[in-house]
C-alpha positions as YAML, in Angstrom:
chain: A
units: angstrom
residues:
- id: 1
  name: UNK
  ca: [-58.96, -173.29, 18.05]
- id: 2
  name: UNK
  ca: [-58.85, -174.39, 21.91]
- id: 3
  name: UNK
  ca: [-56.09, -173.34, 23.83]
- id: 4
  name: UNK
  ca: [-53.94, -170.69, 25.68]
- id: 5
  name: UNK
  ca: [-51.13, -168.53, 24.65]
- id: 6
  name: UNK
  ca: [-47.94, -168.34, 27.12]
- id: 7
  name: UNK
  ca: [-46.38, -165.56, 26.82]
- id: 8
  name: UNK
  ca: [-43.69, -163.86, 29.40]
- id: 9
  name: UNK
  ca: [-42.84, -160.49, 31.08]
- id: 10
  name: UNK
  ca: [-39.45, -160.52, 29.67]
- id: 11
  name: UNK
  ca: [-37.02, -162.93, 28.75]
- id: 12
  name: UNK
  ca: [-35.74, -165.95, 31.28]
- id: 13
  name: UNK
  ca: [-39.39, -165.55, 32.93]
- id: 14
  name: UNK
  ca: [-40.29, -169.15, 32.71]
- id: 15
  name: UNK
  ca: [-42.58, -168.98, 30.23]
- id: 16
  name: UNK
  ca: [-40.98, -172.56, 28.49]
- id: 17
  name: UNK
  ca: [-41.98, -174.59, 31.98]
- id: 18
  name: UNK
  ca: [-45.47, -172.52, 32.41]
- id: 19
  name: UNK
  ca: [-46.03, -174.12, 28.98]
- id: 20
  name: UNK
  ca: [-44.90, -177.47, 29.35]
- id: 21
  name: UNK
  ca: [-46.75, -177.37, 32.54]
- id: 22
  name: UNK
  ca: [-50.10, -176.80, 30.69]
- id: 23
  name: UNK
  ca: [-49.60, -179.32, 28.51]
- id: 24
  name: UNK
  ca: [-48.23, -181.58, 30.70]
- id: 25
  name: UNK
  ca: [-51.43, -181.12, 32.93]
- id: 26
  name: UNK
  ca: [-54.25, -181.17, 29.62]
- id: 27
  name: UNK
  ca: [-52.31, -184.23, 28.24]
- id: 28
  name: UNK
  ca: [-52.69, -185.99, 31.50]
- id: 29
  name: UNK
  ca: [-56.33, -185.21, 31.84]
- id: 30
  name: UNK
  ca: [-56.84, -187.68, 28.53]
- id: 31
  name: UNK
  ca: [-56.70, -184.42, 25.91]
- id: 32
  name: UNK
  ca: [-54.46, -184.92, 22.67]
- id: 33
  name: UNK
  ca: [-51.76, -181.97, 23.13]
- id: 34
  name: UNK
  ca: [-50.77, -180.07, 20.14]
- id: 35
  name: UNK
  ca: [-47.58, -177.49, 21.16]
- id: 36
  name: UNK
  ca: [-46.13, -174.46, 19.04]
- id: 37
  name: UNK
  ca: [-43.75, -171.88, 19.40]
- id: 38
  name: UNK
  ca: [-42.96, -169.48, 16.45]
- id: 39
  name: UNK
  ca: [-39.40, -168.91, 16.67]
- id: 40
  name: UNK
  ca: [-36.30, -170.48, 18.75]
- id: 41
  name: UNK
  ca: [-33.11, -169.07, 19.46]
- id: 42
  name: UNK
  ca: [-30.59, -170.22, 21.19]
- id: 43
  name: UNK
  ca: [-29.65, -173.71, 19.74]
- id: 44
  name: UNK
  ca: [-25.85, -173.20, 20.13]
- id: 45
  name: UNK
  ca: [-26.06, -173.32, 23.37]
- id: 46
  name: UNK
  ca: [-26.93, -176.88, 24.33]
- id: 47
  name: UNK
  ca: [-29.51, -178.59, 26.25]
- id: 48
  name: UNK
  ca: [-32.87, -179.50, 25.37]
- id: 49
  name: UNK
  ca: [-34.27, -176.99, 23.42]
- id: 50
  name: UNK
  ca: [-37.79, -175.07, 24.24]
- id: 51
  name: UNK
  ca: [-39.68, -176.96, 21.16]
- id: 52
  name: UNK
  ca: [-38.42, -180.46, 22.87]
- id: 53
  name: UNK
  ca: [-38.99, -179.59, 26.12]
- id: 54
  name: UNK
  ca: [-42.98, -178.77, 24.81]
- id: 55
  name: UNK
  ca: [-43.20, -181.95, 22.63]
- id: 56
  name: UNK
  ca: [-42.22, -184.02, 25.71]
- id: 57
  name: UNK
  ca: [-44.51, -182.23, 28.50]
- id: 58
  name: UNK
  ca: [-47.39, -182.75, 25.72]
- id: 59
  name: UNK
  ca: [-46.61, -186.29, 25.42]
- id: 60
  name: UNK
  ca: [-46.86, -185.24, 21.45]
- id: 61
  name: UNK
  ca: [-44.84, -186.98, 18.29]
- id: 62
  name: UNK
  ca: [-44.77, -183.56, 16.11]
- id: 63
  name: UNK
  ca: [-41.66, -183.09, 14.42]
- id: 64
  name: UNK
  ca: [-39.53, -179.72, 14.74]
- id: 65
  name: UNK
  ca: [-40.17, -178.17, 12.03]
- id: 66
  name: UNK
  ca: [-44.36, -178.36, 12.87]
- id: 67
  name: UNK
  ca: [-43.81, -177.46, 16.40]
- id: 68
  name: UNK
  ca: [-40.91, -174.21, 15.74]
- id: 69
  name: UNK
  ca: [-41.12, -173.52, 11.87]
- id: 70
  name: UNK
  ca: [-37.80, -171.25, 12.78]
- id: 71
  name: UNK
  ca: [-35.09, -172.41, 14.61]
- id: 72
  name: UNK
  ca: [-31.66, -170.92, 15.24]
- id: 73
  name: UNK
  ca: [-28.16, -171.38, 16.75]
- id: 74
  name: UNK
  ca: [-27.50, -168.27, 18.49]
- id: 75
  name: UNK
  ca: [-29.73, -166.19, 21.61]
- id: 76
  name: UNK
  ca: [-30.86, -162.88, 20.04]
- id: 77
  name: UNK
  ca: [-34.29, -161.75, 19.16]
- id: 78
  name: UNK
  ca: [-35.69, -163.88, 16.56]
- id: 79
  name: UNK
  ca: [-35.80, -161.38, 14.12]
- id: 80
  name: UNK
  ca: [-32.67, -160.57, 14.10]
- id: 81
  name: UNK
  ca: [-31.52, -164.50, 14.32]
- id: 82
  name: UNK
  ca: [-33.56, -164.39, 11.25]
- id: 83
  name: UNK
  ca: [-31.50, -161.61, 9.72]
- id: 84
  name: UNK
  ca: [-28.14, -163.23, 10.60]
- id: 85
  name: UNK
  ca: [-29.44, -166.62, 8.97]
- id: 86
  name: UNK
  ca: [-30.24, -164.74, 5.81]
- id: 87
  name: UNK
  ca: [-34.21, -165.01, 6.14]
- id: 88
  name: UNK
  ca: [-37.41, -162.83, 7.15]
- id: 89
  name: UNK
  ca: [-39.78, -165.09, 9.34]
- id: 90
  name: UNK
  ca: [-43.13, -164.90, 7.45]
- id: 91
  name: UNK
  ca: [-45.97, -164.45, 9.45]
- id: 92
  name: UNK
  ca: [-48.33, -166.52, 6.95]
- id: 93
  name: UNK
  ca: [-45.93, -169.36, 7.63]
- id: 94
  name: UNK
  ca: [-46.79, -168.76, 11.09]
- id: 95
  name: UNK
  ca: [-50.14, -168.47, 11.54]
- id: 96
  name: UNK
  ca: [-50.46, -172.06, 8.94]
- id: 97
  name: UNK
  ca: [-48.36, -173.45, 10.89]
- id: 98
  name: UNK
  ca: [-50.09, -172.70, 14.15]
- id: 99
  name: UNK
  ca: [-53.86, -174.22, 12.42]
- id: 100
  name: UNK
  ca: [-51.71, -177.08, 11.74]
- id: 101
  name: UNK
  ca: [-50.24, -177.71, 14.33]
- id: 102
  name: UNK
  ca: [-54.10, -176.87, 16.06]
- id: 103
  name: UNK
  ca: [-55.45, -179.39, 13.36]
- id: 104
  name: UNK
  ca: [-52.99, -182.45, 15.22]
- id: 105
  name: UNK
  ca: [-54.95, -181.85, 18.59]
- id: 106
  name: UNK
  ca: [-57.83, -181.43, 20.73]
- id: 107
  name: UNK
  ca: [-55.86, -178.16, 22.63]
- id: 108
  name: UNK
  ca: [-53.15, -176.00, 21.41]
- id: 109
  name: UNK
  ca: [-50.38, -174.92, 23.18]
- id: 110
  name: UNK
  ca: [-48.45, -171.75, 21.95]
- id: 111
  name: UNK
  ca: [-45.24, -170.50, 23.87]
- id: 112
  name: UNK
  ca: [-44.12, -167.02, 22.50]
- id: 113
  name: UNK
  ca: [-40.49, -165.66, 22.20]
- id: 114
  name: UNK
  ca: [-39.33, -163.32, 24.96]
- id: 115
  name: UNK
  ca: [-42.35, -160.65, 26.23]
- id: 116
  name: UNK
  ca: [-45.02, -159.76, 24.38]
- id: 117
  name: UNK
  ca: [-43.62, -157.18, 22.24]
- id: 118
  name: UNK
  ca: [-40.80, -158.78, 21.01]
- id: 119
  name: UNK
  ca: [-40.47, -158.64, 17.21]
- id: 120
  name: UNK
  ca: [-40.47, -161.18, 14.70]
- id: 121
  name: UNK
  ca: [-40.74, -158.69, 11.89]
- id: 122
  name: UNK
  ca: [-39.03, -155.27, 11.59]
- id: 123
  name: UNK
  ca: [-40.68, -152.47, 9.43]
- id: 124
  name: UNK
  ca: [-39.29, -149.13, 8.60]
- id: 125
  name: UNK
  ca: [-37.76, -148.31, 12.29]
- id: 126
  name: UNK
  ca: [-39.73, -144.69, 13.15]
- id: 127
  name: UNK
  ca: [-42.63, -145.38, 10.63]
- id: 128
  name: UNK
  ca: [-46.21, -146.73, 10.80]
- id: 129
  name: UNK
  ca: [-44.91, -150.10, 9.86]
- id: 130
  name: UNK
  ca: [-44.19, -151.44, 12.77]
- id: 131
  name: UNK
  ca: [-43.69, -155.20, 11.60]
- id: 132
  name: UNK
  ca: [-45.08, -158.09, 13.43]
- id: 133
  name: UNK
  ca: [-44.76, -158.99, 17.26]
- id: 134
  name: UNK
  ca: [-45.25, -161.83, 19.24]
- id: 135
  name: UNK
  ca: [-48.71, -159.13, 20.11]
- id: 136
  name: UNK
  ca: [-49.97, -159.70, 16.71]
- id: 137
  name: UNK
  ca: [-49.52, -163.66, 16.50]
- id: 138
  name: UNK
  ca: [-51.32, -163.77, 19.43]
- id: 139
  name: UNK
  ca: [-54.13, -161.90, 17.96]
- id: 140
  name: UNK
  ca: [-54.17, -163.38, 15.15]
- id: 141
  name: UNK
  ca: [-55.00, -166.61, 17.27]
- id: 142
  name: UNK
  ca: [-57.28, -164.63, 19.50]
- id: 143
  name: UNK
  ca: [-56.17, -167.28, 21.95]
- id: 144
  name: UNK
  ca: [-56.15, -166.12, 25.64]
- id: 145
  name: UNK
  ca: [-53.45, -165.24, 27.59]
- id: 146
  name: UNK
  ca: [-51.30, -167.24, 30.23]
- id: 147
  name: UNK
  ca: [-48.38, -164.64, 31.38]
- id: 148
  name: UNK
  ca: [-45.26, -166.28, 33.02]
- id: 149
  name: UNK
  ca: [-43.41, -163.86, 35.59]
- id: 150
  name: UNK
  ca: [-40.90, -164.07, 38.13]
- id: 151
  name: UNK
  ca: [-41.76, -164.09, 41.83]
- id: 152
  name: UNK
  ca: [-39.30, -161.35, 42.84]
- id: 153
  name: UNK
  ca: [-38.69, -157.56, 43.38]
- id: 154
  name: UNK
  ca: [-39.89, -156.00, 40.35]
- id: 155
  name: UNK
  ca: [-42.13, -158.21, 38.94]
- id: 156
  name: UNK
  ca: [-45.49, -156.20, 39.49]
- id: 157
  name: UNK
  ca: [-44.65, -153.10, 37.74]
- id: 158
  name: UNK
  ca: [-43.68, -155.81, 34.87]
- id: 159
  name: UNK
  ca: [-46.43, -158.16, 35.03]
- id: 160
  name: UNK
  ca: [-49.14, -155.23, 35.05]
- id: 161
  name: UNK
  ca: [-47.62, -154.10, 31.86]
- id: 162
  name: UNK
  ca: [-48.00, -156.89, 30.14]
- id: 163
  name: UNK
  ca: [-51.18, -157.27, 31.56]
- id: 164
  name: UNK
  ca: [-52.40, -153.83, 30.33]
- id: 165
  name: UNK
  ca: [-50.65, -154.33, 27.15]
- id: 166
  name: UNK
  ca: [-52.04, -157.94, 26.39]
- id: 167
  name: UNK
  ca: [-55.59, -156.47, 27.24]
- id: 168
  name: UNK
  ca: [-55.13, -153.31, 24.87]
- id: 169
  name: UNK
  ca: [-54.56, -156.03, 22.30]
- id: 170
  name: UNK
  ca: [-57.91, -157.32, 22.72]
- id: 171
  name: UNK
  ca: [-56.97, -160.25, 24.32]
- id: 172
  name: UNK
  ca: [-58.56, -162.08, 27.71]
- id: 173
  name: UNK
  ca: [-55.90, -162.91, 30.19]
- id: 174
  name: UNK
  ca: [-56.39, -165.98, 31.63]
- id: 175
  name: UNK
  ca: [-54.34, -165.76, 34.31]
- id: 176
  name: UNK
  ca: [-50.84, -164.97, 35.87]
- id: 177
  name: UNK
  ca: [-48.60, -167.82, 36.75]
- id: 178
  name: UNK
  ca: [-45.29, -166.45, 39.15]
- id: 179
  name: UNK
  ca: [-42.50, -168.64, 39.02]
- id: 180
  name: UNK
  ca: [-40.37, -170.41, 40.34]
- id: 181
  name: UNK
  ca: [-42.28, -169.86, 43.32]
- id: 182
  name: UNK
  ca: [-40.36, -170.84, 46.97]
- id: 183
  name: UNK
  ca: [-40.99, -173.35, 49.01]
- id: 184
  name: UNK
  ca: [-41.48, -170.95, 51.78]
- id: 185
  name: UNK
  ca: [-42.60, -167.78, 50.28]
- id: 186
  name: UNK
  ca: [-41.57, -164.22, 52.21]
- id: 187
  name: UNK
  ca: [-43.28, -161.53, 52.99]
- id: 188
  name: UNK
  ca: [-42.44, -160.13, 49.10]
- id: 189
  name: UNK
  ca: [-43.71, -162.95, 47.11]
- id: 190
  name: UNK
  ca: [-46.88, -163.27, 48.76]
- id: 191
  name: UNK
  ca: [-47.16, -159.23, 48.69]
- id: 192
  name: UNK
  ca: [-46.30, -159.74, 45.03]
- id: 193
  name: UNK
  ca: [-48.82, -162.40, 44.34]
- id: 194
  name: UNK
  ca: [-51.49, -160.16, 46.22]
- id: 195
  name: UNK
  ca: [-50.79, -157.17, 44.27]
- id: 196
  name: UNK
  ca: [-50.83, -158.54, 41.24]
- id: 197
  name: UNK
  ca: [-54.54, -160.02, 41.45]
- id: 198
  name: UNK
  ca: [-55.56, -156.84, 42.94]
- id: 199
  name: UNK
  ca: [-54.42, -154.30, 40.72]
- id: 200
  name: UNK
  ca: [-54.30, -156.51, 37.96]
- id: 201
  name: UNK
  ca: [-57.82, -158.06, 38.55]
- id: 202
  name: UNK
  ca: [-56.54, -161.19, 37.27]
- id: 203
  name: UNK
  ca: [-56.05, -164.66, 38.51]
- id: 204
  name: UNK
  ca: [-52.30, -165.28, 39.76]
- id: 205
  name: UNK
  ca: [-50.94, -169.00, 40.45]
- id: 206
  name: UNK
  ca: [-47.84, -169.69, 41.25]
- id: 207
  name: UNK
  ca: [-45.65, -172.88, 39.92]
- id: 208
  name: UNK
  ca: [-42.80, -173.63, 42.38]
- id: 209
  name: UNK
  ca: [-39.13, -174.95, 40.37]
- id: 210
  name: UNK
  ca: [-39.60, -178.09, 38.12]
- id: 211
  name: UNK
  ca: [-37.23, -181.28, 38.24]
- id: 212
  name: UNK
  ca: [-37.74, -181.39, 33.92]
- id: 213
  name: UNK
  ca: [-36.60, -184.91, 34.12]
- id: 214
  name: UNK
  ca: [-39.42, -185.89, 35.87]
- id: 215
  name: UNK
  ca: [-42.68, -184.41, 34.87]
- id: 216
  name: UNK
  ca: [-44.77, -186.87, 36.55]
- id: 217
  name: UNK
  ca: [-43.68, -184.87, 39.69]
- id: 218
  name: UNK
  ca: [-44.27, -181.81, 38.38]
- id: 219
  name: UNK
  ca: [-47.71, -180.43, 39.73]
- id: 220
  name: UNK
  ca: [-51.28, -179.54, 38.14]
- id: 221
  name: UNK
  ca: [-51.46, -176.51, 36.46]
- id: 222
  name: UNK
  ca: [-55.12, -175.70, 35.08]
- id: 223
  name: UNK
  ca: [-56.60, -173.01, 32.75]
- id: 224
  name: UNK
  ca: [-59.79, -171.79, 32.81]
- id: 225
  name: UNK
  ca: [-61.49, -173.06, 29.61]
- id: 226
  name: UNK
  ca: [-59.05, -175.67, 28.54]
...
């Protein structure tokens, strides 16, 4: 399939408007957007949720369930949101869901669920089973990697972690994207950004804060490859 993974350092790294960004840009450039994100949390606490947000950047008509096949009221981990709603999230369900979803477009977008080794399974805690993570959806999809991270102190040892870690996986990393970026970057966020693509050897863009009402304001943001 053609497209790009987002996935975060953490959680509340931006990794839902680094998304909708990409397929806000691809959708504009005449390509038919397909969006998917395994798992959302959160829906108890109001606003547009992530899956909307992505439907609407993409310009796409999916419906819920083909865009997040789990969705749930309160922000925890998914797999534990899972556990409180009185399910296991299937990876199977997943991975058809994402070639579906795929199947609907010319390029797929996939946003991930917190960093990249967040669970959506749980084995045996302190055995080989270690369950499924957002890691192994991602190479199961052997898509490559966008990585959302903040702009701020402590972002580089963070965003070379994942970087290292997404790369252990097997997995290209397409690029870095800091954000929101300032309209008049200091001395730190441009040392940052620097750092980053040096030690990192990886491409780092920066996307500055998004008025979500508007996305025809809301600027370019290109992937190699898509």
């Amino acid at each position: 399939m053609s497209g790009v993974f987002v996935t975060g350092t953490g959680t509340e790294v931006g990794k839902t408007v680094v998304a909708a960004a990409i397929a806000r840009t691809a959708a504009a450039s005449g390509r038919r957007v397909a969006v998917f994100k395994p798992a959302v949390s959160g829906l108890d606490e109001g606003g547009e949720p992530d899956h909307a947000l992505l439907r609407r950047a993409a310009g796409s008509s999916q419906p819920d369930e083909e865009i997040a096949p789990y969705r749930y009221g309160p922000a925890v981990s998914p797999h534990l949101a899972a556990e409180l709603a009185g399910e296991t999230i299937d990876p199977r369900r997943l991975r058809a869901g994402a070639g579906a979803a795929a199947a609907a477009g010319d390029t797929l977008i996939v946003e991930g669920v917190g960093g990249f080794l967040v669970p959506l399974t749980l084995g045996s805690i302190g055995s080989r089973a270690a369950g499924y993570l957002i890691r192994d959806l991602a190479r199961d999809l052997a898509l490559p990697i966008v990585i959302a991270a903040s702009a701020g102190l402590g972002t580089i040892n963070h965003t070379l972690l994942t970087v290292e870690a997404v790369r252990a996986a097997g997995l290209e990393v397409a690029a870095v994207v800091l954000t929101p970026w300032p309209d008049e970057p200091g001395e730190l966020e441009r040392s940052n950004r620097e750092t980053i693509a040096g030690l990192g050897e990886v491409r780092v863009d920066a996307l500055p804060s998004l008025h979500l009402d508007e996305p025809a304001s809301w600027p370019a943001l290109e992937v190699d490859g898509l």
